[in-house]
PyMOL Python script that loads the backbone (N, CA, C, O; Angstrom):
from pymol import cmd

cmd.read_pdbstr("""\
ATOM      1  N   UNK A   1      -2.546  31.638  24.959  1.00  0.00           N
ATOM      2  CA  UNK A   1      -1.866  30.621  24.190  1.00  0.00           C
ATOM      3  C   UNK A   1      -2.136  30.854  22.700  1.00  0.00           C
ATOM      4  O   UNK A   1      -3.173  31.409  22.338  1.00  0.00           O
ATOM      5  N   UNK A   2      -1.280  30.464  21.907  1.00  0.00           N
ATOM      6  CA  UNK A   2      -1.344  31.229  20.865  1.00  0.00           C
ATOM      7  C   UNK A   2      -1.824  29.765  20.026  1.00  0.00           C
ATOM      8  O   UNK A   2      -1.359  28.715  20.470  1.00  0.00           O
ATOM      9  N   UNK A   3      -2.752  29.701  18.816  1.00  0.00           N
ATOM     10  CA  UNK A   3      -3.377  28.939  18.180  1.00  0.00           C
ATOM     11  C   UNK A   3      -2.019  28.276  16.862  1.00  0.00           C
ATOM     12  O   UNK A   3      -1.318  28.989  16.144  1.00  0.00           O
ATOM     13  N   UNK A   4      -2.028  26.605  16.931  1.00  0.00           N
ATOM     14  CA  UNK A   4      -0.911  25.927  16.039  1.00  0.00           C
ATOM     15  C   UNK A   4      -1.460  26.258  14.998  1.00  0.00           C
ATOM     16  O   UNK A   4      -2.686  26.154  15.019  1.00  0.00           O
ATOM     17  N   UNK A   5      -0.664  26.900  13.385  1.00  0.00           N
ATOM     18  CA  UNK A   5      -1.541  26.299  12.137  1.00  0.00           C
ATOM     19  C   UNK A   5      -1.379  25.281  12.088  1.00  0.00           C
ATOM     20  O   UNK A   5      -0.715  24.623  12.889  1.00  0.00           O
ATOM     21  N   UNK A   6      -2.072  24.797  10.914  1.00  0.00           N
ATOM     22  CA  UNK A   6      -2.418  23.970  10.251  1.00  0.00           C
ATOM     23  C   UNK A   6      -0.832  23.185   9.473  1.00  0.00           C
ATOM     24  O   UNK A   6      -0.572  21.999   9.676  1.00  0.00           O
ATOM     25  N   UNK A   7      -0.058  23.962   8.730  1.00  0.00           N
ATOM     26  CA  UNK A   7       1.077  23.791   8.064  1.00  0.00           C
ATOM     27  C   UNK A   7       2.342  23.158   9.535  1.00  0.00           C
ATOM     28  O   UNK A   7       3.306  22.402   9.421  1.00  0.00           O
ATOM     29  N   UNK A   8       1.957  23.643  10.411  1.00  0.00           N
ATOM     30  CA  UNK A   8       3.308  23.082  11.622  1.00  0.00           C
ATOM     31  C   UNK A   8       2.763  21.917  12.323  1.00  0.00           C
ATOM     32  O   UNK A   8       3.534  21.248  13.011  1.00  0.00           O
ATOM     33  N   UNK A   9       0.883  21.424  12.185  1.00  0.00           N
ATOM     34  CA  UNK A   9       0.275  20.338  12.892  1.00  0.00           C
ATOM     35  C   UNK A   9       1.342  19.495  11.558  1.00  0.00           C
ATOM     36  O   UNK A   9       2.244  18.761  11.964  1.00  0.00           O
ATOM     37  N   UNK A  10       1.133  19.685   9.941  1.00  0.00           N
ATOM     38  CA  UNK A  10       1.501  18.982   9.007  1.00  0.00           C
ATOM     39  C   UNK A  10       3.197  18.560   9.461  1.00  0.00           C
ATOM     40  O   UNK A  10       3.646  17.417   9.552  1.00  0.00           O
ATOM     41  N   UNK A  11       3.772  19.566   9.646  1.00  0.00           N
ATOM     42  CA  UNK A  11       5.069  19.508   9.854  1.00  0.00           C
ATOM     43  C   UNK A  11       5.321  18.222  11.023  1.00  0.00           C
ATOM     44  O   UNK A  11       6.111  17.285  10.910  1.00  0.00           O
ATOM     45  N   UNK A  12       4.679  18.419  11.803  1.00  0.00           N
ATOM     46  CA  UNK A  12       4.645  17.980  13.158  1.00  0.00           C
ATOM     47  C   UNK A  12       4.432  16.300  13.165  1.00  0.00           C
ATOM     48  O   UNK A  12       4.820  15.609  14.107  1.00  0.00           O
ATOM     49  N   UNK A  13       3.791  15.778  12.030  1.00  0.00           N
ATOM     50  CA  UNK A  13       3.068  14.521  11.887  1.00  0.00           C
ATOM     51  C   UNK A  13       3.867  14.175  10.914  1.00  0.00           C
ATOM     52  O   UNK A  13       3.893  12.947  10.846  1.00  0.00           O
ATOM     53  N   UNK A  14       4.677  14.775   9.957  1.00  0.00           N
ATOM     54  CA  UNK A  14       5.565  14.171   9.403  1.00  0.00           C
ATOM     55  C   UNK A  14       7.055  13.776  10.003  1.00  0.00           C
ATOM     56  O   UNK A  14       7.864  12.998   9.497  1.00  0.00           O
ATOM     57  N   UNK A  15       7.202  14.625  11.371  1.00  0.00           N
ATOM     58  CA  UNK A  15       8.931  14.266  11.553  1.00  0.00           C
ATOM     59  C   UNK A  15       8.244  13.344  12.969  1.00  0.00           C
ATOM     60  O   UNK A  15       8.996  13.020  13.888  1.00  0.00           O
ATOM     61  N   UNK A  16       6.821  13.005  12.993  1.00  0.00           N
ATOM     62  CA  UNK A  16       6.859  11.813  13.877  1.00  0.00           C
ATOM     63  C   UNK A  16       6.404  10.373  12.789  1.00  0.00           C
ATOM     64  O   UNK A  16       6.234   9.213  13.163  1.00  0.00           O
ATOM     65  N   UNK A  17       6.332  10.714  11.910  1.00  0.00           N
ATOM     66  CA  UNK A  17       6.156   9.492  11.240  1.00  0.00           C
ATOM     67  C   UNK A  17       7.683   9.262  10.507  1.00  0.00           C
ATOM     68  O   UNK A  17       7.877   8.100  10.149  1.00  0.00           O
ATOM     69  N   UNK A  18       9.000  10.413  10.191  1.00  0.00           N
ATOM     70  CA  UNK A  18       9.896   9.894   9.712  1.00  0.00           C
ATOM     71  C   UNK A  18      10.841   9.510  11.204  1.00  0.00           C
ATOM     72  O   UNK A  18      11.661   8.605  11.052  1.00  0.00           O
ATOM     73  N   UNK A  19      10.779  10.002  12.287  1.00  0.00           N
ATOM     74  CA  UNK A  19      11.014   9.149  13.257  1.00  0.00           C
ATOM     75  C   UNK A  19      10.609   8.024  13.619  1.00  0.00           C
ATOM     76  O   UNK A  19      11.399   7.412  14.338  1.00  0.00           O
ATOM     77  N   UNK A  20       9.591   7.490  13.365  1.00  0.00           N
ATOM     78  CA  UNK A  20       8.997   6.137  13.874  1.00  0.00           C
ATOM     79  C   UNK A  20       9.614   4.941  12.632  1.00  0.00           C
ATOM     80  O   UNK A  20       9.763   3.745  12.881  1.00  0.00           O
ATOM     81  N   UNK A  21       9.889   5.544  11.385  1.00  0.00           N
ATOM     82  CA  UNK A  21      10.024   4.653  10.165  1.00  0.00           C
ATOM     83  C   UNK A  21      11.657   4.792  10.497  1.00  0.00           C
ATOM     84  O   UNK A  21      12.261   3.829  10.025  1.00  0.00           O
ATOM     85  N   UNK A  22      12.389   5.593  11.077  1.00  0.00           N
ATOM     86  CA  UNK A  22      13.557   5.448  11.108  1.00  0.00           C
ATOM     87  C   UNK A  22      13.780   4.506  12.581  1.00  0.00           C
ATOM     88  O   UNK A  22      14.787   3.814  12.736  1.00  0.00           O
ATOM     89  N   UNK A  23      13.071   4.568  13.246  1.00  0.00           N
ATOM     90  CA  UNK A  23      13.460   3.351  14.495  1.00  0.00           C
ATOM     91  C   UNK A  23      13.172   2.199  13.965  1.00  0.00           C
ATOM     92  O   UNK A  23      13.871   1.234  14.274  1.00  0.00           O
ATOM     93  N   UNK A  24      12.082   2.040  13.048  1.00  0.00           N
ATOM     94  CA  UNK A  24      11.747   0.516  11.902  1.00  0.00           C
ATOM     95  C   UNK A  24      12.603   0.281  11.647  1.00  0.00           C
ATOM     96  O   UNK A  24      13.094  -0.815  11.921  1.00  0.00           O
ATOM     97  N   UNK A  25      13.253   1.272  10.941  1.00  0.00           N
ATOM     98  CA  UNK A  25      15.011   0.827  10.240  1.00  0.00           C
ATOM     99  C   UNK A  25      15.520  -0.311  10.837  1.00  0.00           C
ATOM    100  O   UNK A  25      15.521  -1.520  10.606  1.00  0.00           O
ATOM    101  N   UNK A  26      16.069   0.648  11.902  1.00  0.00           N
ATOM    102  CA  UNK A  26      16.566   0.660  12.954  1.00  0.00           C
ATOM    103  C   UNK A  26      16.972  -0.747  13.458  1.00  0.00           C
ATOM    104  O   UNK A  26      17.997  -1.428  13.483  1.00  0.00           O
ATOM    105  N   UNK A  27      15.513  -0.870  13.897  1.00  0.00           N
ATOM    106  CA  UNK A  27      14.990  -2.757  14.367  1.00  0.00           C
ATOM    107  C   UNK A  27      15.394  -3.637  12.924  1.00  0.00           C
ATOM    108  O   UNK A  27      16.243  -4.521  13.033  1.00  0.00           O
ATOM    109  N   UNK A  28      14.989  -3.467  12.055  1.00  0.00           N
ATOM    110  CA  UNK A  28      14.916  -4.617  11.268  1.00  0.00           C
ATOM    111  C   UNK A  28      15.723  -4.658  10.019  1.00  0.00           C
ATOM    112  O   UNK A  28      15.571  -5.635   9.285  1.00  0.00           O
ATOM    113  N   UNK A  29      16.509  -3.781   9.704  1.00  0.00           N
ATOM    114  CA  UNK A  29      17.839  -3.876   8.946  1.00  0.00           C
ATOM    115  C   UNK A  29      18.607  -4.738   9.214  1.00  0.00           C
ATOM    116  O   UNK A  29      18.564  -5.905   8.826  1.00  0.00           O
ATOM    117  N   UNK A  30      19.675  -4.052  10.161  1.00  0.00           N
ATOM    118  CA  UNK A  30      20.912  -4.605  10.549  1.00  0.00           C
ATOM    119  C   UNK A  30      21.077  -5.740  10.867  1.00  0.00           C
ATOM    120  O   UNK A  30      20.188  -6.223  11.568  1.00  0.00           O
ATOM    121  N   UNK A  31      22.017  -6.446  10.569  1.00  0.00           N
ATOM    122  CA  UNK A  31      22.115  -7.939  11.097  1.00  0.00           C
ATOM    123  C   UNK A  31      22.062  -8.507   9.684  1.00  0.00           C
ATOM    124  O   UNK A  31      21.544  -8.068   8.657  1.00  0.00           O
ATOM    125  N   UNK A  32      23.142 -10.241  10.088  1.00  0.00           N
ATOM    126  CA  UNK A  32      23.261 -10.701   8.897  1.00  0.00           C
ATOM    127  C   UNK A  32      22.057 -11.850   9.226  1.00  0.00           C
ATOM    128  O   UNK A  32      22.011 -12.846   8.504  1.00  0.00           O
ATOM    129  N   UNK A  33      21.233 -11.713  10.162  1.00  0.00           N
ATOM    130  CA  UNK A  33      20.035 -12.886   9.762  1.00  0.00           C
ATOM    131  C   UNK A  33      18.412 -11.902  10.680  1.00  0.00           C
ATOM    132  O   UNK A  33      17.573 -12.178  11.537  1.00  0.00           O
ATOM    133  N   UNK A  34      18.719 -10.876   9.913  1.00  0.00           N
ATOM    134  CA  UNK A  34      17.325 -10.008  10.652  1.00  0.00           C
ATOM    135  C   UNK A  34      16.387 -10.184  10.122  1.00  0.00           C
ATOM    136  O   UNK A  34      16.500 -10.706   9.012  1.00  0.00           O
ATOM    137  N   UNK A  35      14.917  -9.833  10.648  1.00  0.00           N
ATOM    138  CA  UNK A  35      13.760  -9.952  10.452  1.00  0.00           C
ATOM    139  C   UNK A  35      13.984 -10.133   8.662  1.00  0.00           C
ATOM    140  O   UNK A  35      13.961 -11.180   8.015  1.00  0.00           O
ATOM    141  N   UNK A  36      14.201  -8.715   8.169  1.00  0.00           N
ATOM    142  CA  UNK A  36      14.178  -8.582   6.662  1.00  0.00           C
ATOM    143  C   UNK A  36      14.598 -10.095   5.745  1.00  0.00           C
ATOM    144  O   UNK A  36      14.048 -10.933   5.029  1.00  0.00           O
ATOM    145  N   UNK A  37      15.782  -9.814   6.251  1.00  0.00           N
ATOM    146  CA  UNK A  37      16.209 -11.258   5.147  1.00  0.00           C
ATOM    147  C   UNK A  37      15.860 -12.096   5.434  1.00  0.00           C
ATOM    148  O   UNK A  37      15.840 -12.791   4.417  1.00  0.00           O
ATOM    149  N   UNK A  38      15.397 -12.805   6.465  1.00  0.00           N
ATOM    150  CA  UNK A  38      14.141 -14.002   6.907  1.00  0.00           C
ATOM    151  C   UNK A  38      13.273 -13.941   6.052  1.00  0.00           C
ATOM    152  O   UNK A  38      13.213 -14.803   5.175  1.00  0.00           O
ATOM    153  N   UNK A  39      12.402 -12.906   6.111  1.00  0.00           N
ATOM    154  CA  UNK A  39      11.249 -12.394   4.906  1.00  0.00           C
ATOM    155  C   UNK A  39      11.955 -12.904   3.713  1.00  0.00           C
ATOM    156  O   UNK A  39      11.687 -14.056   3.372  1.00  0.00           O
ATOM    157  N   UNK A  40      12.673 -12.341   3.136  1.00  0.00           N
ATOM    158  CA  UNK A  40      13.159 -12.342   1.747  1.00  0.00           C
ATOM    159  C   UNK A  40      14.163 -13.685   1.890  1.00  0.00           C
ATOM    160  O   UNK A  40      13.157 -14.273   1.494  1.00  0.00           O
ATOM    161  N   UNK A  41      14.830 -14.383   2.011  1.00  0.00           N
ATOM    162  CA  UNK A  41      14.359 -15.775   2.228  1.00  0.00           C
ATOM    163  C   UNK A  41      13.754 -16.675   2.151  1.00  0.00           C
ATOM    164  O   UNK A  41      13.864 -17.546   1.289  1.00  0.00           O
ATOM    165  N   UNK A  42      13.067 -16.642   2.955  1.00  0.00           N
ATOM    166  CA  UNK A  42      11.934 -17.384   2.548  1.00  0.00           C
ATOM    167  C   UNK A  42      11.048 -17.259   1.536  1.00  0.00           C
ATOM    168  O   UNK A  42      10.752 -18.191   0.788  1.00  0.00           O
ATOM    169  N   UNK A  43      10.419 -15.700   1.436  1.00  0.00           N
ATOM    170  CA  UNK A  43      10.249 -15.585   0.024  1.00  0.00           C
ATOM    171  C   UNK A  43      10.794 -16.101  -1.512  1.00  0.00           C
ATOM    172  O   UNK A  43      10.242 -16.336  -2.587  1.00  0.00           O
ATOM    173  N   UNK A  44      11.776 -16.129  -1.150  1.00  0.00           N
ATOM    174  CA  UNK A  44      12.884 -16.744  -2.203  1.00  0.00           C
ATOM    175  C   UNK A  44      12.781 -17.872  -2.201  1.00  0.00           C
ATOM    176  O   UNK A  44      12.292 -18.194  -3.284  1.00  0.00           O
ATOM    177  N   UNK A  45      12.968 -18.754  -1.568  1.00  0.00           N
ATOM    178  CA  UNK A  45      12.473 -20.082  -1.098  1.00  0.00           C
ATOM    179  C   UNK A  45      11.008 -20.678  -1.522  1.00  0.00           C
ATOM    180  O   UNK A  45      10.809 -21.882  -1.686  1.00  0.00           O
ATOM    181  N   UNK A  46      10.425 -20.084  -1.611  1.00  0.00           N
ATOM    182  CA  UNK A  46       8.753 -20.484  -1.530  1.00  0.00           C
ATOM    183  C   UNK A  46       8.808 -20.445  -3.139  1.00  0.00           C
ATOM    184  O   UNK A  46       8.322 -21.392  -3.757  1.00  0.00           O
ATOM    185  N   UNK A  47       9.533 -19.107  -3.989  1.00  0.00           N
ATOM    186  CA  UNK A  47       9.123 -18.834  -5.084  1.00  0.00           C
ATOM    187  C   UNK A  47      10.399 -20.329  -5.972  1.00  0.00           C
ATOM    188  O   UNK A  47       9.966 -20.890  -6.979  1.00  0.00           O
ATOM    189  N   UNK A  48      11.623 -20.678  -5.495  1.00  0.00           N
ATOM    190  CA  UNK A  48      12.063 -21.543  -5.966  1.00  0.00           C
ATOM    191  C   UNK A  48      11.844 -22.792  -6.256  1.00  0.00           C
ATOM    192  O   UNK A  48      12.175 -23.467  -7.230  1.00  0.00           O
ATOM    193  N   UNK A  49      10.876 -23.187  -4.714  1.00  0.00           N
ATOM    194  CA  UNK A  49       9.961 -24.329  -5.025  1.00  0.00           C
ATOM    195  C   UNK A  49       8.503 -24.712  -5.750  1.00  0.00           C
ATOM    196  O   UNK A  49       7.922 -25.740  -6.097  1.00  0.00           O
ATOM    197  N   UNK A  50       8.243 -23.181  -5.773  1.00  0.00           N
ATOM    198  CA  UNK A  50       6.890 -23.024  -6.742  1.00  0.00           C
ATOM    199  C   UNK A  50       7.341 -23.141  -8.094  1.00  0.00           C
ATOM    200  O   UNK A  50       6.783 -24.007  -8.769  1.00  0.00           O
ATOM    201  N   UNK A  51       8.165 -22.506  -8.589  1.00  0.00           N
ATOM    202  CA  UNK A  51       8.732 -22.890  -9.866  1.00  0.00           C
ATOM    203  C   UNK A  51       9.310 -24.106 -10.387  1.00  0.00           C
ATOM    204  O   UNK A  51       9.414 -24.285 -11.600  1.00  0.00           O
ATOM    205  N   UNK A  52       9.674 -24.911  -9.573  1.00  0.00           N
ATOM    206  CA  UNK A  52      10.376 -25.887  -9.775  1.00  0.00           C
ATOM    207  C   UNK A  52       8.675 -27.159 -10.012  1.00  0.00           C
ATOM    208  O   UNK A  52       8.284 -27.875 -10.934  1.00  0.00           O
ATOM    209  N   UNK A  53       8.270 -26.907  -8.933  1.00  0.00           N
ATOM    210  CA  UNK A  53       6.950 -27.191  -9.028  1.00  0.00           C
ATOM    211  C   UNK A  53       6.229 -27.093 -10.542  1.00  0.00           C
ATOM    212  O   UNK A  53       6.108 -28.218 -11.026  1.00  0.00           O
ATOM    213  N   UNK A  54       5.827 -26.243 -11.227  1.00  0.00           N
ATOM    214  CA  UNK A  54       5.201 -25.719 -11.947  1.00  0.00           C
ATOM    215  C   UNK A  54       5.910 -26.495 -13.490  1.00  0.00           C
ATOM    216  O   UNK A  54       5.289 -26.943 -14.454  1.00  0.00           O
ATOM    217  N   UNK A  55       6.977 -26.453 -13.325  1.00  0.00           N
ATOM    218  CA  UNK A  55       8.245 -27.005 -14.422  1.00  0.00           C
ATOM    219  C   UNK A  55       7.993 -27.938 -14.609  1.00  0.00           C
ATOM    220  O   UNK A  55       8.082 -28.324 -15.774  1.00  0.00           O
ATOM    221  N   UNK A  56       7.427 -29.054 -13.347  1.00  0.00           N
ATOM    222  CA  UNK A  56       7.008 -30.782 -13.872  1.00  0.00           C
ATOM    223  C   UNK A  56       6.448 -31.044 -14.942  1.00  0.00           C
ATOM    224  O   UNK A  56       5.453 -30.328 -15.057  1.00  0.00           O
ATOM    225  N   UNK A  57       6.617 -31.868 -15.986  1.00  0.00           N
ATOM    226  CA  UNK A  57       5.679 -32.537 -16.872  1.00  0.00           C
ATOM    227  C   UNK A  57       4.357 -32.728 -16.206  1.00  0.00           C
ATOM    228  O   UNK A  57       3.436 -33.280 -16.808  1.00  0.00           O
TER     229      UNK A  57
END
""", "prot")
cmd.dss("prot")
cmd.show_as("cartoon", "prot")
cmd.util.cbc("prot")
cmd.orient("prot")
């Protein structure tokens, strides 16, 4: 059996980590009420009422 370098283990760990970040995509993009814009949402939300907050006399 012939010994992997080092440069194709590298290779090897990168097209399983840009596969795994592309099934992330994947899951949590699409859609007009997906994970993401929930996040950012609410984020948005939290920061509108903190400001509004902060604005009081």
């Amino acid at each position: 059996m012939k010994p992997v370098s080092r440069s194709s283990q590298a290779g090897h760990a990168a097209l399983e980590t840009l596969l795994v970040l592309a099934l992330l995509a994947i899951v949590f993009i699409p859609g007009a009420d997906s994970p993401i814009r929930q996040l950012i949402n609410a984020i948005a939300s939290h920061h509108q009422r903190f400001t509004w907050a902060i604005s009081l006399p």
